[in-house]
PyMOL commands that place a pseudoatom at each C-alpha (Angstrom):
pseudoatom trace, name=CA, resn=UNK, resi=1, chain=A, elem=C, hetatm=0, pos=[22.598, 58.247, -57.497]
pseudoatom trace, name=CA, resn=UNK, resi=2, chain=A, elem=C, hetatm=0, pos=[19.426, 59.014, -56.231]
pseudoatom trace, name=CA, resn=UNK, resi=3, chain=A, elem=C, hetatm=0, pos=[15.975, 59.874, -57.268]
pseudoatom trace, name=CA, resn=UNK, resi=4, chain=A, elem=C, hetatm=0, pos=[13.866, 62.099, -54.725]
pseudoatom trace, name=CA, resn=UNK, resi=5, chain=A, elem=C, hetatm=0, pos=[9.884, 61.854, -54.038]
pseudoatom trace, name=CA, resn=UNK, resi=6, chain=A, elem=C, hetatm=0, pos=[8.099, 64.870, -53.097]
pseudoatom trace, name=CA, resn=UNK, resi=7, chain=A, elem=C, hetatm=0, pos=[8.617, 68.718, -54.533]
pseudoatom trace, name=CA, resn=UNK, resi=8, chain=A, elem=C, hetatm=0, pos=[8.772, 70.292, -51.241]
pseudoatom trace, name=CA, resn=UNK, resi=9, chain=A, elem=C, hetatm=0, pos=[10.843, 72.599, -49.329]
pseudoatom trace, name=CA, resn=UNK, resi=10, chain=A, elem=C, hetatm=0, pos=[12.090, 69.475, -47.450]
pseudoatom trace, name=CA, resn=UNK, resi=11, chain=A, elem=C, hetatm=0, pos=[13.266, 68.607, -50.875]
pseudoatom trace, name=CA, resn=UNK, resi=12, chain=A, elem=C, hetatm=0, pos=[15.414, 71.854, -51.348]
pseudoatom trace, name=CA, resn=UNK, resi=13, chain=A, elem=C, hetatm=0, pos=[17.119, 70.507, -48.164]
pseudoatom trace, name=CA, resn=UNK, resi=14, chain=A, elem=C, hetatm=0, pos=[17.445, 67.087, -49.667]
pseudoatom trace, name=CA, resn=UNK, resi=15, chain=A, elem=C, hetatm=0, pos=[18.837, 67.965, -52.005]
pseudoatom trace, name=CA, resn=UNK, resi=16, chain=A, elem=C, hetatm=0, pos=[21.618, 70.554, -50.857]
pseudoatom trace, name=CA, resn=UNK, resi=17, chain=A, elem=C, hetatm=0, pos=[22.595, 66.935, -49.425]
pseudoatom trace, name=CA, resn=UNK, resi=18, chain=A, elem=C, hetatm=0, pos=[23.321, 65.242, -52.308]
pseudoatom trace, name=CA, resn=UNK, resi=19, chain=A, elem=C, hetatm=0, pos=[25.169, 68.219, -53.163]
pseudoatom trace, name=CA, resn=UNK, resi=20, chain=A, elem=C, hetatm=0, pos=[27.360, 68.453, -50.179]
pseudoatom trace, name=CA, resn=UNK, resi=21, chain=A, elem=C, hetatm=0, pos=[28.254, 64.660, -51.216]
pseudoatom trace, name=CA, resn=UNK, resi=22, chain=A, elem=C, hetatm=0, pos=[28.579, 65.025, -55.020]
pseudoatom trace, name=CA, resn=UNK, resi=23, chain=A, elem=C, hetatm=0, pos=[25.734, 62.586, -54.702]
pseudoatom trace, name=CA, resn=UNK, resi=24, chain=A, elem=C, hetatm=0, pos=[23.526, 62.841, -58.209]
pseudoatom trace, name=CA, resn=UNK, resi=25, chain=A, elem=C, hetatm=0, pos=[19.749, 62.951, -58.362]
pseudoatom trace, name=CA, resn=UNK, resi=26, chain=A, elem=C, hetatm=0, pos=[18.412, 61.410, -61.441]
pseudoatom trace, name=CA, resn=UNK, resi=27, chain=A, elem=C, hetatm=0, pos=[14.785, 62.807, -61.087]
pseudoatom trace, name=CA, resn=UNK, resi=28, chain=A, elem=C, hetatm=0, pos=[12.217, 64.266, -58.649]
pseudoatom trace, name=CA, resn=UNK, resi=29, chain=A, elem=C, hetatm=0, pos=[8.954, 62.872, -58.278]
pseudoatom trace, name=CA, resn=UNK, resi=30, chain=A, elem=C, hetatm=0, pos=[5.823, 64.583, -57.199]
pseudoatom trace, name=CA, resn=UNK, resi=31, chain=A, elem=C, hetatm=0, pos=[1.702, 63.729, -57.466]
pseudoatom trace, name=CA, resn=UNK, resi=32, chain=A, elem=C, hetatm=0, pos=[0.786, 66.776, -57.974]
pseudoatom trace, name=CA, resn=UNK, resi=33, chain=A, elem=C, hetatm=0, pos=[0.460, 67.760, -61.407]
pseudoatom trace, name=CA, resn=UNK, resi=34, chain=A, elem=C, hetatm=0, pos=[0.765, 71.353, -61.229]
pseudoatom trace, name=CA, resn=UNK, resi=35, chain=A, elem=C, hetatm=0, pos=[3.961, 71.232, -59.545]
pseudoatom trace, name=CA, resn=UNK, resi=36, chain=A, elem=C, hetatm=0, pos=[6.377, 72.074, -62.724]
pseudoatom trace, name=CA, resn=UNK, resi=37, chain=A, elem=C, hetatm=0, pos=[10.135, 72.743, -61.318]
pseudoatom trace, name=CA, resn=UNK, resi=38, chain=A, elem=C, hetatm=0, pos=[12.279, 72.794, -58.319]
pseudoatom trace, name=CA, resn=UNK, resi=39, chain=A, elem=C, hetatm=0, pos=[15.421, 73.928, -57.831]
pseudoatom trace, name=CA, resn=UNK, resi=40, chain=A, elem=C, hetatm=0, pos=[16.223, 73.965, -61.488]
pseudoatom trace, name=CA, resn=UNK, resi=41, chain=A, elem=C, hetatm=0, pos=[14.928, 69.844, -61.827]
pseudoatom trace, name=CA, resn=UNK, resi=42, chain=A, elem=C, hetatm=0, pos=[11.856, 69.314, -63.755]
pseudoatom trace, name=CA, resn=UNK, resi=43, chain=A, elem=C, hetatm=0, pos=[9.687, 67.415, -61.428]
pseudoatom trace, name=CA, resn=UNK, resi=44, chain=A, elem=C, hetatm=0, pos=[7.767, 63.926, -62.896]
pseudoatom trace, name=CA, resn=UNK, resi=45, chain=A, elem=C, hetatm=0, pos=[4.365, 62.176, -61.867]
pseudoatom trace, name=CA, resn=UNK, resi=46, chain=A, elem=C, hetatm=0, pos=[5.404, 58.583, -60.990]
pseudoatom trace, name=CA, resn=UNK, resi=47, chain=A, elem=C, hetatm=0, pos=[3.712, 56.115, -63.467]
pseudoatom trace, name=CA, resn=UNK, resi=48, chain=A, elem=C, hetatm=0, pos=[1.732, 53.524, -62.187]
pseudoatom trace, name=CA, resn=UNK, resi=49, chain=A, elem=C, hetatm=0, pos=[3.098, 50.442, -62.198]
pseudoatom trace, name=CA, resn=UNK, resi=50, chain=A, elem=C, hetatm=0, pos=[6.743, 51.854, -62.532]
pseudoatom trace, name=CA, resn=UNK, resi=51, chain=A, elem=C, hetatm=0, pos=[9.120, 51.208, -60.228]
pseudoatom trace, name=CA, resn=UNK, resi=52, chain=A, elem=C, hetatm=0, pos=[11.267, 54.156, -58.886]
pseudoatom trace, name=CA, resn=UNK, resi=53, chain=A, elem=C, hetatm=0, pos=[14.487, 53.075, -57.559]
pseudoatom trace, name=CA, resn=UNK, resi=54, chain=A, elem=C, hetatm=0, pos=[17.042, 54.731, -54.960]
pseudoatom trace, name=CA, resn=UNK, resi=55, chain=A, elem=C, hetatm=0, pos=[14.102, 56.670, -53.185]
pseudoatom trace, name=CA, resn=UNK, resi=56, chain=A, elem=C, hetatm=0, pos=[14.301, 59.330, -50.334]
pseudoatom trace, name=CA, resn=UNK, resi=57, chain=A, elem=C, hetatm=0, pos=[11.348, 60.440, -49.555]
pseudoatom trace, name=CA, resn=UNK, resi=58, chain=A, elem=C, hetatm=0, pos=[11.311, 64.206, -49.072]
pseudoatom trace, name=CA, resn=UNK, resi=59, chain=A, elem=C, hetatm=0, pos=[8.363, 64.538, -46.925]
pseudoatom trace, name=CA, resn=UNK, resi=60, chain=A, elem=C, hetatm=0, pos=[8.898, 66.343, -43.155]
pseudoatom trace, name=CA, resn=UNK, resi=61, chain=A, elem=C, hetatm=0, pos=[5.593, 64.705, -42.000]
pseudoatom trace, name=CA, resn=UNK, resi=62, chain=A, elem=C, hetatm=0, pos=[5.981, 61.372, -40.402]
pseudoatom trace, name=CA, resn=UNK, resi=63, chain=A, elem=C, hetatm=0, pos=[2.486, 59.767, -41.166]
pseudoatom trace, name=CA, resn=UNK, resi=64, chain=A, elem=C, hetatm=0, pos=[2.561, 60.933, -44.468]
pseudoatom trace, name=CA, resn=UNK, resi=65, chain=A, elem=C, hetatm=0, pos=[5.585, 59.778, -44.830]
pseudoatom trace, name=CA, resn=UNK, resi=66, chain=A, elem=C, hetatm=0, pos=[5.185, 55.921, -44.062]
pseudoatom trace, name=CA, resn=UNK, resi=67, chain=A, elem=C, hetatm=0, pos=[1.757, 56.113, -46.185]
pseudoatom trace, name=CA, resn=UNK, resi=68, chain=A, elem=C, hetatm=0, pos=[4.131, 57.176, -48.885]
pseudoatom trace, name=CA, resn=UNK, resi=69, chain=A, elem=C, hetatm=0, pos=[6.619, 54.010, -48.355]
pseudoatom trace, name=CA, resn=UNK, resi=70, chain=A, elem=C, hetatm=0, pos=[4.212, 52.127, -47.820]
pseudoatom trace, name=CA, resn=UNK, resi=71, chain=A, elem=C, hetatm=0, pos=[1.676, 52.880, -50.596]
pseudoatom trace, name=CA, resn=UNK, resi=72, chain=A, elem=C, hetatm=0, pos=[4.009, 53.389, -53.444]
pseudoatom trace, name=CA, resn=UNK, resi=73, chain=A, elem=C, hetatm=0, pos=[5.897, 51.196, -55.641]
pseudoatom trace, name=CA, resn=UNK, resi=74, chain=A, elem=C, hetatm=0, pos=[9.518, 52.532, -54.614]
pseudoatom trace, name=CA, resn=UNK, resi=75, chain=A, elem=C, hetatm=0, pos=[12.575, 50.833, -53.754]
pseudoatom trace, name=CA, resn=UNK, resi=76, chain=A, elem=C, hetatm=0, pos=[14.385, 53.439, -50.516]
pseudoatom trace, name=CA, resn=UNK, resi=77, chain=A, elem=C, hetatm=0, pos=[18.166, 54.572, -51.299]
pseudoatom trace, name=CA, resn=UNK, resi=78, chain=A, elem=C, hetatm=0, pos=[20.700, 54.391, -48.537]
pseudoatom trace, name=CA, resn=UNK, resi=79, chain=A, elem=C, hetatm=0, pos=[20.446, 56.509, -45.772]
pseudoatom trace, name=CA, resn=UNK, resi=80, chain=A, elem=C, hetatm=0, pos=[21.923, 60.102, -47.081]
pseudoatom trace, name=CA, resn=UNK, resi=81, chain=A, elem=C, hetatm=0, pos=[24.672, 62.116, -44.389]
pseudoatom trace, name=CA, resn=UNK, resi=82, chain=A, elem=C, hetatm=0, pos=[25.599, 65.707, -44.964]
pseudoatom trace, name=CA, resn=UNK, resi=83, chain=A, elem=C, hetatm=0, pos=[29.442, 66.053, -44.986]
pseudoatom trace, name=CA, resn=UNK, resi=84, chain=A, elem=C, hetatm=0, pos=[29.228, 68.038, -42.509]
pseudoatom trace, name=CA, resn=UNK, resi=85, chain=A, elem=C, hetatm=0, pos=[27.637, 65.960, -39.964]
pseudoatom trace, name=CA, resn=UNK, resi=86, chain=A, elem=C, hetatm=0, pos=[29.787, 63.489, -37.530]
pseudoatom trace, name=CA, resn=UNK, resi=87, chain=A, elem=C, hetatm=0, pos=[29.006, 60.200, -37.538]
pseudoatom trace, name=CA, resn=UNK, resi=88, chain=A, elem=C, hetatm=0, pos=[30.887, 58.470, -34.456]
pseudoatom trace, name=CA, resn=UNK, resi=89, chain=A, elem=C, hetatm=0, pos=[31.621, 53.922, -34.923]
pseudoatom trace, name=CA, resn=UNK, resi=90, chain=A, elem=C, hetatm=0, pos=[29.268, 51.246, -35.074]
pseudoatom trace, name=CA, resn=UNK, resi=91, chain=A, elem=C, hetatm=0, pos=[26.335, 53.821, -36.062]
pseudoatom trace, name=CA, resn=UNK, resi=92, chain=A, elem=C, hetatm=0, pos=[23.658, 52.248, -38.314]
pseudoatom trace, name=CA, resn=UNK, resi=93, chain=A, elem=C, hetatm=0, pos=[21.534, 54.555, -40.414]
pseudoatom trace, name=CA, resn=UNK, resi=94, chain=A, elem=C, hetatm=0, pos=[18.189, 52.564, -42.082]
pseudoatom trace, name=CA, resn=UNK, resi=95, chain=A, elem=C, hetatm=0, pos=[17.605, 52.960, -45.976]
pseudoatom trace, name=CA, resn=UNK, resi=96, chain=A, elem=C, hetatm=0, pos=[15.380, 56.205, -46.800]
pseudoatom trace, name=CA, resn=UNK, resi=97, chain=A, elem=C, hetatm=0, pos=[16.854, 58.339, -43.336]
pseudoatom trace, name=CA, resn=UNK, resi=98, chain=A, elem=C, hetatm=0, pos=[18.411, 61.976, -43.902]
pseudoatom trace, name=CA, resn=UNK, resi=99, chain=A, elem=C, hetatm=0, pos=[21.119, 63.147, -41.926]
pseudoatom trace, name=CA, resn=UNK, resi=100, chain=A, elem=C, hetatm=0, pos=[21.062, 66.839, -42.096]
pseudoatom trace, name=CA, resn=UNK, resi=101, chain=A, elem=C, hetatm=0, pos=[24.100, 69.614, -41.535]
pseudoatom trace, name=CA, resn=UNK, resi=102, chain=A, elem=C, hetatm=0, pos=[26.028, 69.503, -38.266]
pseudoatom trace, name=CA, resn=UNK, resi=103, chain=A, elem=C, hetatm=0, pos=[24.425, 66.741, -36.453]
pseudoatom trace, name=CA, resn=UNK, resi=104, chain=A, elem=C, hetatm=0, pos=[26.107, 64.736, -34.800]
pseudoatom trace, name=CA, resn=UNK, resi=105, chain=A, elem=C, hetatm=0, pos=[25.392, 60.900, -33.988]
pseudoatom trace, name=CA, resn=UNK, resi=106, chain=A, elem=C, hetatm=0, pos=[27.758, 59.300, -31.677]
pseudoatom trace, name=CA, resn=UNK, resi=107, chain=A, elem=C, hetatm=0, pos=[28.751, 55.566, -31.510]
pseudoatom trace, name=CA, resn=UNK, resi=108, chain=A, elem=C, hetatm=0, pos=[26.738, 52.635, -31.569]
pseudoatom trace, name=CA, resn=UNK, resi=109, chain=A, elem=C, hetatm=0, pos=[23.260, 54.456, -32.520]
pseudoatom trace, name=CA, resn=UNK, resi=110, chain=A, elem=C, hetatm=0, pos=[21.257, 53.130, -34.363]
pseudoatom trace, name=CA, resn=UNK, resi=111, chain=A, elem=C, hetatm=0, pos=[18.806, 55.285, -36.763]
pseudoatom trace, name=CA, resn=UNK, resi=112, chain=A, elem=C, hetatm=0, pos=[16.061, 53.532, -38.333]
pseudoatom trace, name=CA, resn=UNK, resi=113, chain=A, elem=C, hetatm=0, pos=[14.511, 53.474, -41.804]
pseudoatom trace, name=CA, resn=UNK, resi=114, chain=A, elem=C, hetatm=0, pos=[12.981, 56.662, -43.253]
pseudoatom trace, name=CA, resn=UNK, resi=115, chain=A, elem=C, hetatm=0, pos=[14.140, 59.037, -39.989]
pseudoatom trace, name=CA, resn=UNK, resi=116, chain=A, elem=C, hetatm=0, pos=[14.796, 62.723, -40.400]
pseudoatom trace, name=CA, resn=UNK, resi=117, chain=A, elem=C, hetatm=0, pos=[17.707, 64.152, -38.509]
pseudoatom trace, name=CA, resn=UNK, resi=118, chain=A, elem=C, hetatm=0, pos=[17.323, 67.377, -38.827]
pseudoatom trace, name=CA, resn=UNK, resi=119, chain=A, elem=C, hetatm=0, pos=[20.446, 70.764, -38.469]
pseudoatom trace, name=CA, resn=UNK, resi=120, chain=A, elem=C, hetatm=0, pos=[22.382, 70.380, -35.951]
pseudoatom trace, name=CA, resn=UNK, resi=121, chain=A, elem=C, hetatm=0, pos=[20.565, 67.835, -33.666]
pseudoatom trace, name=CA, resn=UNK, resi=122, chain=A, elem=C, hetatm=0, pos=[22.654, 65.651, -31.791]
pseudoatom trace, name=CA, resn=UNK, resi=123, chain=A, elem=C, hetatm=0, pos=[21.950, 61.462, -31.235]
pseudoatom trace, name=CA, resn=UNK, resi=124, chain=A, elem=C, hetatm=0, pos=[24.393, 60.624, -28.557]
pseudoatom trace, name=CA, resn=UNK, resi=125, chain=A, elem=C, hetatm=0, pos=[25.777, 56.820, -27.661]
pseudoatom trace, name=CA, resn=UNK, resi=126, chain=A, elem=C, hetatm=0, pos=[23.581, 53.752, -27.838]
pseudoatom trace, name=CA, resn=UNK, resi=127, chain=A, elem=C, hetatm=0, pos=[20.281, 55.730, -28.934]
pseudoatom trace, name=CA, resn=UNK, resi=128, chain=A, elem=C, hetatm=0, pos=[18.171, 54.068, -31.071]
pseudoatom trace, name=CA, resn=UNK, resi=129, chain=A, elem=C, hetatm=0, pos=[15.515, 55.452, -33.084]
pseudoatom trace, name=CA, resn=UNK, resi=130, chain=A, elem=C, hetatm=0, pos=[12.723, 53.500, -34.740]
pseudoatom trace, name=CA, resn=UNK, resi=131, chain=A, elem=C, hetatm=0, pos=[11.466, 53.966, -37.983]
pseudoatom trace, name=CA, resn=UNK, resi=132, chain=A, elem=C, hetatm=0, pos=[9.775, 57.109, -39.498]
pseudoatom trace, name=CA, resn=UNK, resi=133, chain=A, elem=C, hetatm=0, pos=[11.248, 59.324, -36.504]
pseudoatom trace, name=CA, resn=UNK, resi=134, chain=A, elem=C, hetatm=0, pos=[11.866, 63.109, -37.172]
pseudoatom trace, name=CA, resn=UNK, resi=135, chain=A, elem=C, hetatm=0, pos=[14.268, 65.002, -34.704]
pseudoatom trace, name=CA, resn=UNK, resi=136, chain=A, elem=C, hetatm=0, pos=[13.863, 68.676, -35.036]
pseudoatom trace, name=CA, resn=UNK, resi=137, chain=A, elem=C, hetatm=0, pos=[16.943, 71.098, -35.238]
pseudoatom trace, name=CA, resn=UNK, resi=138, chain=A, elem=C, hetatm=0, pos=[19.083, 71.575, -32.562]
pseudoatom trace, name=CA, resn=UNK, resi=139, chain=A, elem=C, hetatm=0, pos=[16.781, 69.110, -30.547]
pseudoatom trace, name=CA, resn=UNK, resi=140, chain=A, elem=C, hetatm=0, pos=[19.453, 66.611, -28.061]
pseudoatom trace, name=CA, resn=UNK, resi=141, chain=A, elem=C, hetatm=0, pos=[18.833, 62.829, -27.244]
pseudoatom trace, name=CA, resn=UNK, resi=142, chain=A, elem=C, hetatm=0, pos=[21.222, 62.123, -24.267]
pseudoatom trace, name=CA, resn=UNK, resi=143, chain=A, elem=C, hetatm=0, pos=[22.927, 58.687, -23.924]
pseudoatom trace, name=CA, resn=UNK, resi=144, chain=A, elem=C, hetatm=0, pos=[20.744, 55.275, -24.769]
pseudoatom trace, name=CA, resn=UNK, resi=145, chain=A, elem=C, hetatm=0, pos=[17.142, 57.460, -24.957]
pseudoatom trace, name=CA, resn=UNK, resi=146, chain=A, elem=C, hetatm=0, pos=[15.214, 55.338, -27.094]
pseudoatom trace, name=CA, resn=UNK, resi=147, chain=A, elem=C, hetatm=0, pos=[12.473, 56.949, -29.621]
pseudoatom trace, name=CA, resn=UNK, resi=148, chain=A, elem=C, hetatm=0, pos=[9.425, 54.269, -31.165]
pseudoatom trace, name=CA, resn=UNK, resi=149, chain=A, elem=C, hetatm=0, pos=[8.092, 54.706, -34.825]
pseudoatom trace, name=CA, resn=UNK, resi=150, chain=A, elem=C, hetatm=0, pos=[6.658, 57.775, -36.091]
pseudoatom trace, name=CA, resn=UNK, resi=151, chain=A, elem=C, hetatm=0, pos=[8.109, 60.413, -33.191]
pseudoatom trace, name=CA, resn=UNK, resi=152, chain=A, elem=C, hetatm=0, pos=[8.221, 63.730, -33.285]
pseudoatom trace, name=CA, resn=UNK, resi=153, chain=A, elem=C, hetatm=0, pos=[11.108, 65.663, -31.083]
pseudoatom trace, name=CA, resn=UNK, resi=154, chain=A, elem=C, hetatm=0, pos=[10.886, 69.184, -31.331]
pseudoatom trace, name=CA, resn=UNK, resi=155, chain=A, elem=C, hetatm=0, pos=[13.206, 71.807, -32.081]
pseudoatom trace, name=CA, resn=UNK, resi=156, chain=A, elem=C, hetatm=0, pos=[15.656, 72.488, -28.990]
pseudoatom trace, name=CA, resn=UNK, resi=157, chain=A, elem=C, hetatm=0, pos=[13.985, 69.598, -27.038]
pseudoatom trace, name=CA, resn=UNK, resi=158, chain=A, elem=C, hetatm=0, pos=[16.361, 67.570, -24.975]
pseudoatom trace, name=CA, resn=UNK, resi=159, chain=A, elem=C, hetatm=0, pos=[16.059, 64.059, -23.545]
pseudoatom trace, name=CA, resn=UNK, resi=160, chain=A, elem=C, hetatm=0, pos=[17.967, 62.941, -20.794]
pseudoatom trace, name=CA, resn=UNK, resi=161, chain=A, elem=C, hetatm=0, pos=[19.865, 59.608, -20.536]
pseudoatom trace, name=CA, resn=UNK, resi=162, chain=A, elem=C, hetatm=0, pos=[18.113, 56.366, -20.619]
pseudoatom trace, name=CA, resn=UNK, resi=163, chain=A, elem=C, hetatm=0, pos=[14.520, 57.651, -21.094]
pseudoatom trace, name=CA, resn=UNK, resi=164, chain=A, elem=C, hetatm=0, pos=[12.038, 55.668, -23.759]
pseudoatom trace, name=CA, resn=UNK, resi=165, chain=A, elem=C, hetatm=0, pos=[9.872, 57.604, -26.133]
pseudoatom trace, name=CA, resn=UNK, resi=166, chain=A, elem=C, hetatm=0, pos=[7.028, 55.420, -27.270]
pseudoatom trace, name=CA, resn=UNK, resi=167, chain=A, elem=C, hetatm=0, pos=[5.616, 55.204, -30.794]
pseudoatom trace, name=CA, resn=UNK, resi=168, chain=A, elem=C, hetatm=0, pos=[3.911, 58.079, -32.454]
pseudoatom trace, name=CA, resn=UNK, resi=169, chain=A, elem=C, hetatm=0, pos=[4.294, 60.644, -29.724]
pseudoatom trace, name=CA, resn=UNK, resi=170, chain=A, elem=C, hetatm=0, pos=[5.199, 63.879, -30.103]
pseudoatom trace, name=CA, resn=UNK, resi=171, chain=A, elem=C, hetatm=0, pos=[7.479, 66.448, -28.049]
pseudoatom trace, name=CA, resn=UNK, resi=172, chain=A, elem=C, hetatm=0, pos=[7.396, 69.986, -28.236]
pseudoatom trace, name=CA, resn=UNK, resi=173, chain=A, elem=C, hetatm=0, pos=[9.742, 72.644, -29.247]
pseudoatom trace, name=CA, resn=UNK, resi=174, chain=A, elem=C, hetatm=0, pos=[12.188, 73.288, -26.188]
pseudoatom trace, name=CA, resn=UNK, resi=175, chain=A, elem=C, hetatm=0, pos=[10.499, 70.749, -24.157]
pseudoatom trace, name=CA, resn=UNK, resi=176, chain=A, elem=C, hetatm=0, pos=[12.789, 69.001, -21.312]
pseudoatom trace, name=CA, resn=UNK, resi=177, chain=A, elem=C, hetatm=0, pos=[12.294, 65.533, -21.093]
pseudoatom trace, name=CA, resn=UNK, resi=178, chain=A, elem=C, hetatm=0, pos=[13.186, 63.819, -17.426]
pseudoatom trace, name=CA, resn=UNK, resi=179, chain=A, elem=C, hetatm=0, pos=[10.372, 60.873, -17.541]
pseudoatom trace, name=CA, resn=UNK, resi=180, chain=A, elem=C, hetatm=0, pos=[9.527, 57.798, -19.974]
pseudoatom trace, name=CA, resn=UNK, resi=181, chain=A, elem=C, hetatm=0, pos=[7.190, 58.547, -22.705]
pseudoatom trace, name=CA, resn=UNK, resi=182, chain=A, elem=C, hetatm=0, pos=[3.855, 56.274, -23.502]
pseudoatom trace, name=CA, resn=UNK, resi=183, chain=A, elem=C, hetatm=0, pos=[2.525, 55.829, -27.166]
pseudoatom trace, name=CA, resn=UNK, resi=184, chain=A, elem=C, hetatm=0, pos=[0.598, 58.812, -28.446]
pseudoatom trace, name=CA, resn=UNK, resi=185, chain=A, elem=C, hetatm=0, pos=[1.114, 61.126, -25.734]
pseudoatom trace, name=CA, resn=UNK, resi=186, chain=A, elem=C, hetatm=0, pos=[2.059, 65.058, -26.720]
pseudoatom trace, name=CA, resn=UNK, resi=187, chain=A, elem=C, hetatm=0, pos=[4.121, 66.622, -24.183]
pseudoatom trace, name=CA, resn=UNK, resi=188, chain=A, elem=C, hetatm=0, pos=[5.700, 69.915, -23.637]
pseudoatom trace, name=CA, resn=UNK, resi=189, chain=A, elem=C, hetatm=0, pos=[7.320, 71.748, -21.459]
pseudoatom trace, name=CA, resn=UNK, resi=190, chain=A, elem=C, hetatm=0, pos=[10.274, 71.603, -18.806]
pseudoatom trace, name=CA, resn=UNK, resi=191, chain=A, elem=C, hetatm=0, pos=[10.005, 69.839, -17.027]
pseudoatom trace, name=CA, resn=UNK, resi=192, chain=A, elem=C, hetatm=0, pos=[7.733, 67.919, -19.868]
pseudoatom trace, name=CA, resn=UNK, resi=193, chain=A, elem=C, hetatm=0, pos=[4.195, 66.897, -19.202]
pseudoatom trace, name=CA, resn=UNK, resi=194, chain=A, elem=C, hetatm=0, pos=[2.140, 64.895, -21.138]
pseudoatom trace, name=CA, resn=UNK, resi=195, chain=A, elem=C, hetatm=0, pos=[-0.784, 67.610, -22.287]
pseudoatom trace, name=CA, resn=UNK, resi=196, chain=A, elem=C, hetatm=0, pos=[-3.531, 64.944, -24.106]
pseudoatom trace, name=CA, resn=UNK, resi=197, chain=A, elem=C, hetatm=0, pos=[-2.606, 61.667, -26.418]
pseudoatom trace, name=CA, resn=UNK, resi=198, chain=A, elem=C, hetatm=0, pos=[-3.289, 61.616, -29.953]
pseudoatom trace, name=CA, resn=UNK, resi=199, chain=A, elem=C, hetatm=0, pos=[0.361, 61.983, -31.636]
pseudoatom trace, name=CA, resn=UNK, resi=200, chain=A, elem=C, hetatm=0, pos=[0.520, 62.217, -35.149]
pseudoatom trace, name=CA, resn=UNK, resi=201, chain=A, elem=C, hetatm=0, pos=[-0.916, 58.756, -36.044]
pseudoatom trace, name=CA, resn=UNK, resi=202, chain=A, elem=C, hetatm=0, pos=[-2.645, 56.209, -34.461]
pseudoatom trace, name=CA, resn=UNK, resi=203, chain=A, elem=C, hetatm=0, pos=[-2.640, 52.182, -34.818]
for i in range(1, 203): cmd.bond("trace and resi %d" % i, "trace and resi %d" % (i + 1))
show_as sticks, trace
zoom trace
């Protein structure tokens, strides 16, 4: 069982997961107090100094995301896999991480804690993804690319073999990636080019 943190449309998705598993949710949590129902589950304020277990938090946004995990008292479920996606040997998937419809994560990856794989992206052989990492739909990381913390790939990006992403970066939508990555940078296009740093987050 699982409970879910955050009322969002993210959430909807999360919980079409569960489904797809026969996965329960026990409750869905929210802070904002005029949120009343989703998807036919009354949503809850989380009480201070009460402990929510088997968390996924159902947030798309990577920053706010680790302020979440980090901020709250929560305890983070197991990683949750659509049945529909294909999960090759030896893959690890950190506690908190979705695994979304069709994707497809081939052996030996390894998928940190509180990542987003979004539809239908694909995590070939020997990737391995820090935590708080989102991968967009349909977005493709070739063999042994590795991604840092907080990364954003964009939808119908791809990443060629071997490259490193640093932390907090983010690539945009359909952007071709052929060269490593620093920290922070934004880059977009094909082939990609780092436009200005910033990312989502820094320190």
């Amino acid at each position: 069982m699982i409970n879910i943190y955050a009322a969002s449309g993210h959430a909807k998705v999360v919980l079409d997961i569960a489904k797809s598993i026969d996965l329960p949710v026990v409750g869905v949590y929210d802070d904002d107090v005029s949120l009343q129902q989703i998807a036919g589950f009354h949503i809850q304020q989380p009480q201070k100094g009460v402990k929510i277990p088997n968390i996924i938090i159902a947030i798309g946004n990577n920053a706010v995301r680790k302020t979440i995990a980090q901020g709250k008292d929560l305890t983070l479920a197991a990683g949750l896999v659509h049945l529909s996606a294909q999960v090759g040997g030896a893959v690890f998937i950190g506690k908190g991480s979705v695994v979304m419809a069709n994707v497809v994560i081939n052996n030996s990856a390894k998928i940190g804690e509180n990542c987003i794989l979004n539809t239908s992206s694909v995590v070939e052989h020997d990737c391995e993804l820090e935590d708080f990492v989102h991968v967009s739909p349909n977005a493709t990381l070739a063999g042994g690319v590795s991604v840092g913390e907080g990364t954003h790939i964009g939808a119908n990006a791809v990443v060629i073999p071997g490259i490193k992403i640093g932390k907090w970066a983010v690539v945009g939508a359909g952007a071709v990636i052929l060269r490593d990555i620093p920290d922070y940078a934004v880059v977009v296009g094909n082939p990609g080019k780092i436009i200005k740093y910033g990312g989502e987050k820094r320190g």
